[in-house]
ZADO-499710 format. One record per residue (C-alpha): residue number from 1; residue in one letter; x, y negated, z negated. Coordinates in steps of 0.001 Angstrom, whole numbers, always signed. Layout:
# ZADO-499710
<atom><n>NUM</n><res>A</res><X>X</X><Y>Y</Y><Z>Z</Z></atom>
...
//
This chain:
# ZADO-499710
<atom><n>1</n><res>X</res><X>+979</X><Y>+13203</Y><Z>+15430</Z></atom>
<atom><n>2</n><res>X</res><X>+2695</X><Y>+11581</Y><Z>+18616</Z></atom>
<atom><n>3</n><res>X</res><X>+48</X><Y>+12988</Y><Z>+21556</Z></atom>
<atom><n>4</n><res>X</res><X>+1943</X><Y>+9863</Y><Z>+23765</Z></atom>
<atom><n>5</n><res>X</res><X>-545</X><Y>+7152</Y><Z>+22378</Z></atom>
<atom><n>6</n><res>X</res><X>+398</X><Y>+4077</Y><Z>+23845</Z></atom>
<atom><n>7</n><res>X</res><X>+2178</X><Y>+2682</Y><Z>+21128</Z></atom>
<atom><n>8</n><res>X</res><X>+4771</X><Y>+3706</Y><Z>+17970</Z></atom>
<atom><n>9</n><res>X</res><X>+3355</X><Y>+1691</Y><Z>+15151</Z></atom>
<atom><n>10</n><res>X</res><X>+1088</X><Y>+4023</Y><Z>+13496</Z></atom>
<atom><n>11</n><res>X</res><X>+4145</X><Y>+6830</Y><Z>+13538</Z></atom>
<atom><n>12</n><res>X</res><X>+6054</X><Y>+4032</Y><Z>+11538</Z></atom>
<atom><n>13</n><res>X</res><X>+3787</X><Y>+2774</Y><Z>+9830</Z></atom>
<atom><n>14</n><res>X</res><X>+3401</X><Y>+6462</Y><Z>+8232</Z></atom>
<atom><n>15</n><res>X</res><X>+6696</X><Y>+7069</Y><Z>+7396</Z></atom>
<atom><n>16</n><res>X</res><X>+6405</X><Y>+4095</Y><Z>+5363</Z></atom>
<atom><n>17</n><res>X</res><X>+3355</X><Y>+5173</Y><Z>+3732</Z></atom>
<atom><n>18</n><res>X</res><X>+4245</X><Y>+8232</Y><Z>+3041</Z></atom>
<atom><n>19</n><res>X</res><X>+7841</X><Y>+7317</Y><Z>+1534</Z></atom>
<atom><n>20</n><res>X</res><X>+6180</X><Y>+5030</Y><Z>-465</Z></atom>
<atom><n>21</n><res>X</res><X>+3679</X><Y>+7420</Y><Z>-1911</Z></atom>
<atom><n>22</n><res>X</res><X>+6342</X><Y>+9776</Y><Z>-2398</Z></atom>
<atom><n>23</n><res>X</res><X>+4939</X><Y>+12397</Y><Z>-290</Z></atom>
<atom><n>24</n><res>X</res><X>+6562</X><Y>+16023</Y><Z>-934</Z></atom>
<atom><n>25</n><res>X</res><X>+6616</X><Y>+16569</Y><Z>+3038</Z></atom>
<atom><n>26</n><res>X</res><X>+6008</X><Y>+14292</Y><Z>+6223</Z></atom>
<atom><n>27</n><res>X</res><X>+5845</X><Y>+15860</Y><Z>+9562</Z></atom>
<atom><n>28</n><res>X</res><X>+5486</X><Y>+14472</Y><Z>+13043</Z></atom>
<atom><n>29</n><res>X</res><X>+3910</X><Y>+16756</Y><Z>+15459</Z></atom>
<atom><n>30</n><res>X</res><X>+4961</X><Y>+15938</Y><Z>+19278</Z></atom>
<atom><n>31</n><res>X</res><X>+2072</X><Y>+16881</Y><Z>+21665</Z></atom>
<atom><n>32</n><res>X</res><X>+2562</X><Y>+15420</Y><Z>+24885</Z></atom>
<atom><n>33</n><res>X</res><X>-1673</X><Y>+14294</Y><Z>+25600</Z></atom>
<atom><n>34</n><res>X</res><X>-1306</X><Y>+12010</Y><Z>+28409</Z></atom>
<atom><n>35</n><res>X</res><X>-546</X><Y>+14980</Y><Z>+30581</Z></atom>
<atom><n>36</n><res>X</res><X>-4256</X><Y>+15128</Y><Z>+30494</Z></atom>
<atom><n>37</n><res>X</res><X>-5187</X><Y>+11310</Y><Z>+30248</Z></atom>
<atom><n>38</n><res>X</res><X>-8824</X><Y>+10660</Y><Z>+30284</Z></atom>
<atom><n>39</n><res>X</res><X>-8484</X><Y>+7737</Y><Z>+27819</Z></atom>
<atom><n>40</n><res>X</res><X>-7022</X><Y>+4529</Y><Z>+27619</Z></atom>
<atom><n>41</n><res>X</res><X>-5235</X><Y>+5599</Y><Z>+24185</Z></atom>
<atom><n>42</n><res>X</res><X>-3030</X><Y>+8034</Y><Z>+26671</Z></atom>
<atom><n>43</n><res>X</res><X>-3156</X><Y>+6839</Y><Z>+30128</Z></atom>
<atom><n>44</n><res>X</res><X>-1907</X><Y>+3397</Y><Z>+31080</Z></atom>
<atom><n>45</n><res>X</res><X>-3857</X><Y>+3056</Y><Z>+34250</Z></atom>
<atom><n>46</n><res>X</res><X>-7027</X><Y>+2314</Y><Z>+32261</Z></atom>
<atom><n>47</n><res>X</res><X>-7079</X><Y>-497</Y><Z>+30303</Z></atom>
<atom><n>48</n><res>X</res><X>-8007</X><Y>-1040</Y><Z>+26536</Z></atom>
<atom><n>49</n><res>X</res><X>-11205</X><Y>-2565</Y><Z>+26532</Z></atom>
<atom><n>50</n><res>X</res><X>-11154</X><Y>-6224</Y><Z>+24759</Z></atom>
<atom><n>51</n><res>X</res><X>-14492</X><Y>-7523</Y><Z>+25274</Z></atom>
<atom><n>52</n><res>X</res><X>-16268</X><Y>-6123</Y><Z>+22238</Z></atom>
<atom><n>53</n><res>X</res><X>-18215</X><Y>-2403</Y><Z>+21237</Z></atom>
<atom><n>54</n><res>X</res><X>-20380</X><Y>-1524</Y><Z>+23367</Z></atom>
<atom><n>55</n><res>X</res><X>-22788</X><Y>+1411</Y><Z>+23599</Z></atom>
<atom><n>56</n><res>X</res><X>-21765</X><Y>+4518</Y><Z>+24826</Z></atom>
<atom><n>57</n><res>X</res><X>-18816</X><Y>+6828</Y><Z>+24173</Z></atom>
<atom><n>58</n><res>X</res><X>-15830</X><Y>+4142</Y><Z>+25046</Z></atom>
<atom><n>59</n><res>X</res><X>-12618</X><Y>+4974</Y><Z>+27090</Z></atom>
<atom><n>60</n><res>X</res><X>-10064</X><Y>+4751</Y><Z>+23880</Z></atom>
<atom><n>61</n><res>X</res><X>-12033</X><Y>+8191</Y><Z>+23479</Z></atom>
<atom><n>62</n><res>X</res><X>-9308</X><Y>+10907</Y><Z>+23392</Z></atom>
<atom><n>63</n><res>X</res><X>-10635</X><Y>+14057</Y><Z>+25042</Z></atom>
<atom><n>64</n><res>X</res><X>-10648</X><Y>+16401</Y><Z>+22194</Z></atom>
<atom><n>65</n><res>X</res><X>-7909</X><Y>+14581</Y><Z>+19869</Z></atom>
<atom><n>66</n><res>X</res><X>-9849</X><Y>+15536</Y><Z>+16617</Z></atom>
<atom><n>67</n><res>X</res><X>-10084</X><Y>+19317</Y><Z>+17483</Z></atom>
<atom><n>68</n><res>X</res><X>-6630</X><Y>+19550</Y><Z>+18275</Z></atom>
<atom><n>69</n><res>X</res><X>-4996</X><Y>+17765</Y><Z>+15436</Z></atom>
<atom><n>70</n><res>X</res><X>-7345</X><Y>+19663</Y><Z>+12999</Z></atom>
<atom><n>71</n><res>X</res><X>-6030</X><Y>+23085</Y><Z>+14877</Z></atom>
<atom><n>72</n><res>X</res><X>-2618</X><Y>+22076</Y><Z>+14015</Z></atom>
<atom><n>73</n><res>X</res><X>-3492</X><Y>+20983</Y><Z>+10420</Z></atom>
<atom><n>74</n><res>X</res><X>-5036</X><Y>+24058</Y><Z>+9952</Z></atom>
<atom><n>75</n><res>X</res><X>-2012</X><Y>+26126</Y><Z>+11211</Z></atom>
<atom><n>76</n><res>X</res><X>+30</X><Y>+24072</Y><Z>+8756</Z></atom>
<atom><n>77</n><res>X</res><X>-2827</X><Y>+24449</Y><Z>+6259</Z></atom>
<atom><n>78</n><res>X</res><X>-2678</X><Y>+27952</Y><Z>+6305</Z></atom>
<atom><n>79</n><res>X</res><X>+1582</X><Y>+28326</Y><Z>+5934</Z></atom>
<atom><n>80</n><res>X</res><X>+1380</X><Y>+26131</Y><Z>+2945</Z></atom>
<atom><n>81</n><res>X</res><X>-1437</X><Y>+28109</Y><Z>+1294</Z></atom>
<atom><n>82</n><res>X</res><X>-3274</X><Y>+24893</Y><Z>+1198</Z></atom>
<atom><n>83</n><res>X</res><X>-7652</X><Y>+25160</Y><Z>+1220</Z></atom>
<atom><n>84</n><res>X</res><X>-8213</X><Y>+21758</Y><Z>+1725</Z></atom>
<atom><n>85</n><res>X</res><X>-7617</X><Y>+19441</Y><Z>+4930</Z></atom>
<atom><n>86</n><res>X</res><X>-8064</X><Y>+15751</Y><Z>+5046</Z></atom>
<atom><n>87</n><res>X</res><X>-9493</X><Y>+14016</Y><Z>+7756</Z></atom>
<atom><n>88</n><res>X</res><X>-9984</X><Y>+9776</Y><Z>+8345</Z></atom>
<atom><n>89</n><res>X</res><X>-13374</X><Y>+10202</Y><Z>+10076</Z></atom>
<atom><n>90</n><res>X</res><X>-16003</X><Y>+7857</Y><Z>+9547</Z></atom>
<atom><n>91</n><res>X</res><X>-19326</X><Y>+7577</Y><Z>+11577</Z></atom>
<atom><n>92</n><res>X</res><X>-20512</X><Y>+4371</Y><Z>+10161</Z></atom>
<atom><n>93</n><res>X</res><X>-19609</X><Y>+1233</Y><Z>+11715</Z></atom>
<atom><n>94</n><res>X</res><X>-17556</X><Y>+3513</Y><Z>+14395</Z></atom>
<atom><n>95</n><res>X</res><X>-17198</X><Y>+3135</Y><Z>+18166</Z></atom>
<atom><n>96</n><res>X</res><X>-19106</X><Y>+6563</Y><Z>+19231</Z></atom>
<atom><n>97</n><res>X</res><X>-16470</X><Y>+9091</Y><Z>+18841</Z></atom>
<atom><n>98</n><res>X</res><X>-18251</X><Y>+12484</Y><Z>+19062</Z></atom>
<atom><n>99</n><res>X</res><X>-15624</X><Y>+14621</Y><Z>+16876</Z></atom>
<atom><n>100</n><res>X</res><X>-16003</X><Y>+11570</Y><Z>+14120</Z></atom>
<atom><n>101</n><res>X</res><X>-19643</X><Y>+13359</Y><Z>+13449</Z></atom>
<atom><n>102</n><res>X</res><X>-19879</X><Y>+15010</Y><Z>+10510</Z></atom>
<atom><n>103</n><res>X</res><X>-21646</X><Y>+18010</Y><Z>+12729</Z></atom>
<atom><n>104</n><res>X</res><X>-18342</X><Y>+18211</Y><Z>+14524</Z></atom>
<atom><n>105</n><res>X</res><X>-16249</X><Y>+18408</Y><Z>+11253</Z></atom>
<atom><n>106</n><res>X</res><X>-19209</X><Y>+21066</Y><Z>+9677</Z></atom>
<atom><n>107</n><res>X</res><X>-18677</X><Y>+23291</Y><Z>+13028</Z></atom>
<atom><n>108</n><res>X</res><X>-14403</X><Y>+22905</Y><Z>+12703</Z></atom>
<atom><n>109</n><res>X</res><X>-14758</X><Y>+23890</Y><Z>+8748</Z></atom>
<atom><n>110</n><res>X</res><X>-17024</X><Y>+27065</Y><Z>+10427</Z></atom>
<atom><n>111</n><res>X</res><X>-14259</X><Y>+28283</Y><Z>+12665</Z></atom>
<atom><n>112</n><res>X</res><X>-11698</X><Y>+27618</Y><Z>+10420</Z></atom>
<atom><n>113</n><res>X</res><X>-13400</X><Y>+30406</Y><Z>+8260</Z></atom>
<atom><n>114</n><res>X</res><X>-13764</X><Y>+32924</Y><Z>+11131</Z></atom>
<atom><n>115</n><res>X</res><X>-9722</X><Y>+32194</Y><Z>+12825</Z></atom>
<atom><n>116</n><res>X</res><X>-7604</X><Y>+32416</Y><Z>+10110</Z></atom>
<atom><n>117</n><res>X</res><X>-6065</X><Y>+35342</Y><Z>+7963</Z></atom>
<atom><n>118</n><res>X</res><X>-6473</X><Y>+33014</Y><Z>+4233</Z></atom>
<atom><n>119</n><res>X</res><X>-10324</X><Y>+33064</Y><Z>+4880</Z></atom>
<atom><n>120</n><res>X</res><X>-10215</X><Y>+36629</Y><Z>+5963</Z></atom>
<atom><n>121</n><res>X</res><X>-8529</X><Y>+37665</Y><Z>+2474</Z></atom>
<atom><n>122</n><res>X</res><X>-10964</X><Y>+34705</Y><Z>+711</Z></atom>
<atom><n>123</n><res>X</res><X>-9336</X><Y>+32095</Y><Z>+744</Z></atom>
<atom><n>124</n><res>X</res><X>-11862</X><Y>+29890</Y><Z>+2416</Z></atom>
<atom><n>125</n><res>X</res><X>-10940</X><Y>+26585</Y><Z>+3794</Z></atom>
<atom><n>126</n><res>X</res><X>-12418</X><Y>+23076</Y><Z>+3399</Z></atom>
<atom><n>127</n><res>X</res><X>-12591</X><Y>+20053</Y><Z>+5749</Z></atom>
<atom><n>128</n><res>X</res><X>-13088</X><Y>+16872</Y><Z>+3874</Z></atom>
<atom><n>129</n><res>X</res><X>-14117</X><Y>+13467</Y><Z>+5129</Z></atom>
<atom><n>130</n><res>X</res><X>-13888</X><Y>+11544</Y><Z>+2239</Z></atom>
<atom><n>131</n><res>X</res><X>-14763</X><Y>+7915</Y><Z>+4207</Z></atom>
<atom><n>132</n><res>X</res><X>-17424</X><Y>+9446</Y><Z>+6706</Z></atom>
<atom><n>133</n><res>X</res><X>-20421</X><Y>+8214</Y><Z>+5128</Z></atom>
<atom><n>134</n><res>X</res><X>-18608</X><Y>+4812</Y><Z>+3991</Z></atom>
<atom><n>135</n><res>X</res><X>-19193</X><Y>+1194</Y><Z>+5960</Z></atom>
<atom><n>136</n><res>X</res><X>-15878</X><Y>-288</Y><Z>+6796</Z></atom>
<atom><n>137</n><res>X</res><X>-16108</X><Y>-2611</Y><Z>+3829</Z></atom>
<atom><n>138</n><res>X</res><X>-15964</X><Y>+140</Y><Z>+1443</Z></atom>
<atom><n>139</n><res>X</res><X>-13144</X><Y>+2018</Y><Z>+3143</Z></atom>
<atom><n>140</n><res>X</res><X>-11648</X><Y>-1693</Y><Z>+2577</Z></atom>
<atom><n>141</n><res>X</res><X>-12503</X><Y>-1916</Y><Z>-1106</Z></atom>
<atom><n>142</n><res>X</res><X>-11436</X><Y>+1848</Y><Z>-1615</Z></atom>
<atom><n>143</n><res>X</res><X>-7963</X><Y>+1502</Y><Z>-322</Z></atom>
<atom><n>144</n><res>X</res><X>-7722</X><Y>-1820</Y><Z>-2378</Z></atom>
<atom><n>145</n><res>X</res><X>-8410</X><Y>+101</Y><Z>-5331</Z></atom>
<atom><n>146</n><res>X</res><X>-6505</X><Y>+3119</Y><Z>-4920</Z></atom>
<atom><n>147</n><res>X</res><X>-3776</X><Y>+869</Y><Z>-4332</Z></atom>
<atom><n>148</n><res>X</res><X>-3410</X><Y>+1069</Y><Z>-475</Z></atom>
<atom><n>149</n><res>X</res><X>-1124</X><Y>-1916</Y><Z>+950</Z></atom>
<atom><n>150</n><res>X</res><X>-3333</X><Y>-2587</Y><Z>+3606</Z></atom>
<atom><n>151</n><res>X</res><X>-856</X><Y>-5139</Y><Z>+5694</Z></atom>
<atom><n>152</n><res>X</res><X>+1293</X><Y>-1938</Y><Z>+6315</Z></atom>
<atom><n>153</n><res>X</res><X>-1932</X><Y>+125</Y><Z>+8048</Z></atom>
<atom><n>154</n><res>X</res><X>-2230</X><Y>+444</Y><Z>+11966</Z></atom>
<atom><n>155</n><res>X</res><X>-5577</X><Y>+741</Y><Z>+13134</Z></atom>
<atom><n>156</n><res>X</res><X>-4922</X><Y>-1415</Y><Z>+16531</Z></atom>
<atom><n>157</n><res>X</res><X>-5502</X><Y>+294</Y><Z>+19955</Z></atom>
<atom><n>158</n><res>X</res><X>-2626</X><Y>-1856</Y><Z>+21221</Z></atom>
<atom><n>159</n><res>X</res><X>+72</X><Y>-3595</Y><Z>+18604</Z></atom>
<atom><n>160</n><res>X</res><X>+3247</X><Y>-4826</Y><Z>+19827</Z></atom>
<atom><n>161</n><res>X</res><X>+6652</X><Y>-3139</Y><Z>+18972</Z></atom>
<atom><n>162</n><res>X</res><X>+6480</X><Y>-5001</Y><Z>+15518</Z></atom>
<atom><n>163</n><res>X</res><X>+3694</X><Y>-3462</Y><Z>+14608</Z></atom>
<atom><n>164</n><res>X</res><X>+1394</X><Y>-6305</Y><Z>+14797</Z></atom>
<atom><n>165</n><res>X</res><X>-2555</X><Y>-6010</Y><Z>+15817</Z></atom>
<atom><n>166</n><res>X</res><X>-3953</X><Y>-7494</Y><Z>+19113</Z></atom>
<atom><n>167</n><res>X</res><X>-6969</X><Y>-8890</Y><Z>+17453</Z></atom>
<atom><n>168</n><res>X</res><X>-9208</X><Y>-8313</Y><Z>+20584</Z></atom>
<atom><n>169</n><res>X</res><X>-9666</X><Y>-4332</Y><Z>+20985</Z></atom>
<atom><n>170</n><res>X</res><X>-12354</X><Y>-2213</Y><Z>+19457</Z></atom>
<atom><n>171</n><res>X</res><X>-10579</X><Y>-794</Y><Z>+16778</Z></atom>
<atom><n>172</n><res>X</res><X>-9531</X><Y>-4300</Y><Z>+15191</Z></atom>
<atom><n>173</n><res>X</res><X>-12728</X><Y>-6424</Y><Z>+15890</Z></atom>
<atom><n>174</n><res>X</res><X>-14209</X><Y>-3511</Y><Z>+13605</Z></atom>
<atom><n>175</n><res>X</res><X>-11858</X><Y>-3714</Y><Z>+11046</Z></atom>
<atom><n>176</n><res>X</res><X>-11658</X><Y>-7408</Y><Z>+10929</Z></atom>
<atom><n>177</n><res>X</res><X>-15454</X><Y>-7390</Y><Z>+10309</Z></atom>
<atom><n>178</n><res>X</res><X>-14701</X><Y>-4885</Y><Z>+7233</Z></atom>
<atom><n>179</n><res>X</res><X>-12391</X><Y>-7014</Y><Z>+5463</Z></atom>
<atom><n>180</n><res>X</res><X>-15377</X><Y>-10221</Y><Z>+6595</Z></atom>
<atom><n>181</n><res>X</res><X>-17673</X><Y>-8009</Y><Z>+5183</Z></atom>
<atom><n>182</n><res>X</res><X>-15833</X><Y>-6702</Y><Z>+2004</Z></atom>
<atom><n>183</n><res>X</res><X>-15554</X><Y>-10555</Y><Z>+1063</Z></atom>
<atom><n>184</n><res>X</res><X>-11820</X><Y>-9779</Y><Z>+1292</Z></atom>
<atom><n>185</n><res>X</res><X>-8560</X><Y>-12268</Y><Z>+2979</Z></atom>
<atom><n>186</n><res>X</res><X>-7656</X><Y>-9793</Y><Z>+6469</Z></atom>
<atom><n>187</n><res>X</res><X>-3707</X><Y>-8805</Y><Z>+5533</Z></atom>
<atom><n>188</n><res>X</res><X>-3692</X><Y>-7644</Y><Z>+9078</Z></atom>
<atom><n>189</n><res>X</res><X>-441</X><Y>-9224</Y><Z>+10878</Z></atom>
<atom><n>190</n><res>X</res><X>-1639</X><Y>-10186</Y><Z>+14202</Z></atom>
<atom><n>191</n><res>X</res><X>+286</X><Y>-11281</Y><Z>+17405</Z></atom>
<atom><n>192</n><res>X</res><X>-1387</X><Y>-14325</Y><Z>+17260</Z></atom>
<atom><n>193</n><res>X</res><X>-3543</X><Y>-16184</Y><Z>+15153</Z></atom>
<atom><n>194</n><res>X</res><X>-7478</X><Y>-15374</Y><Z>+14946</Z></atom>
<atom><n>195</n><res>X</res><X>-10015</X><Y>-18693</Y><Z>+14668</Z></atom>
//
């Protein structure tokens, strides 16, 4: 999905994933988000926040990101005949997202079955969270056993144009701690080095 997120690298860096896994179909979605702003992932006035989680719902908060992407992955979900959609959302070791809570997810799978056709004629569908109940250091350990190259992941609120994590933002302090955590070397390429 490109909703104008401040960078490109997670766009590339699933085309690459998904070539590699061979994926049937990749699609990128353009939705245009920082119309709106609101968050620091879409608006370039506020900064990304560098100093370490903190309490609260943070500003790299995307006003309604999750409901919007599962609305289009349920459109899509529908077309293809598909009952199952897939979604990355974790509420362990997370920085306070509210539609990363698996009460969101349970109320999205709820409409789902009440605004589509395919659960009208029975086909019902499913929203799966397969990593919401994991710590970071299993998601790590997971994707090192399913065979996941983890160097060629984006979870950085700001990497540069190569692609390579900042090191200081939210998003990688907390996955830096996962691979600490996992007892496994970080593959992360970072702008600079991390002491």
């Amino acid at each position: 999905m490109d909703y104008g997120q401040r960078h490109r690298a997670e766009l590339a860096a699933a085309r690459e994933l998904a070539r590699a896994l061979d994926a049937c179909e990749h699609k990128v979605v353009n939705l245009d988000l920082t119309m709106f702003g609101g968050s620091a992932l879409t608006d370039r006035s506020i900064a990304v926040p560098t100093g370490g989680v903190q309490p609260g719902i943070p500003v790299t908060y995307v006003p309604a990101r999750n409901t919007i992407l599962l609305s289009l992955g349920l459109g899509w979900a529908e077309v293809l005949g598909a009952q199952h959609i897939f979604v990355g959302a974790n509420t362990i070791d997370y920085s306070g997202y509210p539609d990363c809570r698996p009460e969101f997810l349970r109320a999205f799978e709820a409409l789902a079955n009440l605004a589509t056709r395919a659960a009208l004629e029975g086909r019902r569908m499913e929203i799966c969270a397969p990593l919401i109940d994991l710590a970071k250091a299993q998601i790590v350990r997971l994707a090192l056993e399913l065979g996941v190259e983890m160097a060629r992941t984006v979870t950085c609120y700001q990497p540069d144009e190569e692609g390579r994590a900042c090191g200081a933002c939210d998003a990688c302090r907390i996955r830096r701690k996962g691979f600490e955590d996992a007892g496994i070397a970080d593959v992360t390429r970072y702008q600079t080095q991390l002491r």
